[in-house]
C-alpha positions, 0 to 999 in steps of 0.5 A: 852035421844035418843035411839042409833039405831041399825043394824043387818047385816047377811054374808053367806059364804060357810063353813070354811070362817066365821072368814074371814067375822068377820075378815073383819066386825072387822076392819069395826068397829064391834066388834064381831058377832055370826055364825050359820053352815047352808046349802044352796040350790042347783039348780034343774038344777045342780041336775038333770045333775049329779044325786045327791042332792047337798046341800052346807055347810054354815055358816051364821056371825049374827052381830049387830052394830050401824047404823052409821058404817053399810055401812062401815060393808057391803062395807067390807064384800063385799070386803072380803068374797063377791061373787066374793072372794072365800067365796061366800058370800053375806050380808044385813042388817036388822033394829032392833027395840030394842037392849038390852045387848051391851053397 
Protein backbone atom coordinates (compact mmCIF):
# COMPACT_ATOMS: atom_id res chain seq x y z
CA UNK A 1 0.00 0.00 0.00
CA UNK A 2 1.55 3.35 -0.98
CA UNK A 3 1.94 6.12 1.22
CA UNK A 4 -0.48 9.39 0.54
CA UNK A 5 2.32 11.99 0.37
CA UNK A 6 1.79 15.36 2.08
CA UNK A 7 2.59 19.13 2.19
CA UNK A 8 2.93 21.74 4.54
CA UNK A 9 2.14 25.15 3.19
CA UNK A 10 2.60 28.31 5.57
CA UNK A 11 0.66 31.90 4.84
CA UNK A 12 1.92 35.00 6.59
CA UNK A 13 -0.46 37.61 6.75
CA UNK A 14 -0.68 40.91 8.46
CA UNK A 15 -3.05 40.37 11.57
CA UNK A 16 -6.74 40.10 11.05
CA UNK A 17 -6.40 38.53 7.16
CA UNK A 18 -5.92 34.63 8.62
CA UNK A 19 -9.59 33.76 7.71
CA UNK A 20 -9.26 35.42 4.22
CA UNK A 21 -6.32 32.74 3.53
CA UNK A 22 -8.12 29.89 4.83
CA UNK A 23 -11.02 31.14 3.01
CA UNK A 24 -8.88 31.05 -0.01
CA UNK A 25 -6.82 27.77 0.75
CA UNK A 26 -10.55 26.05 1.33
CA UNK A 27 -12.02 26.63 -1.93
CA UNK A 28 -8.43 25.23 -3.32
CA UNK A 29 -9.12 21.83 -1.81
CA UNK A 30 -7.79 22.26 2.14
CA UNK A 31 -9.82 21.68 4.56
CA UNK A 32 -8.69 23.33 7.28
CA UNK A 33 -5.49 24.97 8.79
CA UNK A 34 -3.95 26.28 12.14
CA UNK A 35 -2.95 30.11 12.59
CA UNK A 36 -0.32 30.87 15.17
CA UNK A 37 -0.43 35.28 16.04
CA UNK A 38 3.27 36.23 15.38
CA UNK A 39 5.06 39.43 14.81
CA UNK A 40 7.23 40.53 11.86
CA UNK A 41 10.61 42.55 11.60
CA UNK A 42 10.87 45.80 10.54
CA UNK A 43 13.65 47.35 8.57
CA UNK A 44 16.43 49.33 10.10
CA UNK A 45 16.12 51.90 7.77
CA UNK A 46 12.26 52.37 8.73
CA UNK A 47 13.25 52.46 12.34
CA UNK A 48 15.80 55.07 12.34
CA UNK A 49 13.64 57.58 10.26
CA UNK A 50 10.71 57.80 12.88
CA UNK A 51 12.62 56.72 15.85
CA UNK A 52 10.59 53.97 17.12
CA UNK A 53 10.53 50.04 17.02
CA UNK A 54 7.98 49.06 14.28
CA UNK A 55 7.45 45.51 14.84
CA UNK A 56 4.19 44.53 12.80
CA UNK A 57 1.48 42.00 13.80
CA UNK A 58 1.10 38.67 12.04
CA UNK A 59 -0.65 35.86 11.59
CA UNK A 60 1.03 32.57 10.30
CA UNK A 61 -2.26 29.80 8.74
CA UNK A 62 -0.25 26.23 9.35
CA UNK A 63 -2.17 23.84 6.86
CA UNK A 64 -1.48 20.61 5.76
CA UNK A 65 -2.88 18.95 2.05
CA UNK A 66 -2.25 16.24 0.01
CA UNK A 67 0.64 16.79 -2.58
CA UNK A 68 -1.70 16.77 -5.61
CA UNK A 69 -3.57 20.12 -4.61
CA UNK A 70 -0.34 22.22 -3.36
CA UNK A 71 -0.03 24.17 -6.23
CA UNK A 72 -3.88 24.75 -6.57
CA UNK A 73 -3.45 25.86 -2.71
CA UNK A 74 -0.25 28.39 -3.31
CA UNK A 75 -1.79 29.73 -6.62
CA UNK A 76 -5.04 30.62 -4.47
CA UNK A 77 -3.29 31.94 -1.69
CA UNK A 78 -1.48 34.08 -3.67
CA UNK A 79 -4.20 35.26 -5.46
CA UNK A 80 -6.09 36.15 -2.28
CA UNK A 81 -4.03 37.45 0.55
CA UNK A 82 -0.58 37.52 -1.66
CA UNK A 83 1.74 40.82 -1.35
CA UNK A 84 -0.17 42.79 -3.51
CA UNK A 85 -3.84 42.10 -1.56
CA UNK A 86 -4.10 43.95 1.44
CA UNK A 87 -3.27 40.98 3.66
CA UNK A 88 0.45 41.21 2.43
CA UNK A 89 0.74 37.79 2.66
CA UNK A 90 3.37 35.45 1.54
CA UNK A 91 3.11 31.35 1.25
CA UNK A 92 5.69 28.23 0.64
CA UNK A 93 5.31 24.76 1.01
CA UNK A 94 7.30 22.61 2.75
CA UNK A 95 7.44 18.56 2.35
CA UNK A 96 6.24 16.25 5.26
CA UNK A 97 7.81 13.28 5.89
CA UNK A 98 5.08 11.61 7.86
CA UNK A 99 1.52 12.57 8.51
CA UNK A 100 -0.40 11.03 10.98
CA UNK A 101 -4.02 12.17 12.21
CA UNK A 102 -5.88 13.07 8.69
CA UNK A 103 -7.77 10.69 7.21
Amino acid sequence: MEEKKYEVIMCIVHAGYSSIAMDAAKKAGARGGTVIHGRGTANRESEAFFHIAIEPEKEIVIIIVPEEIKDNVLKALYEGAGLNTQGGGIAFSLSAEKVIGLS
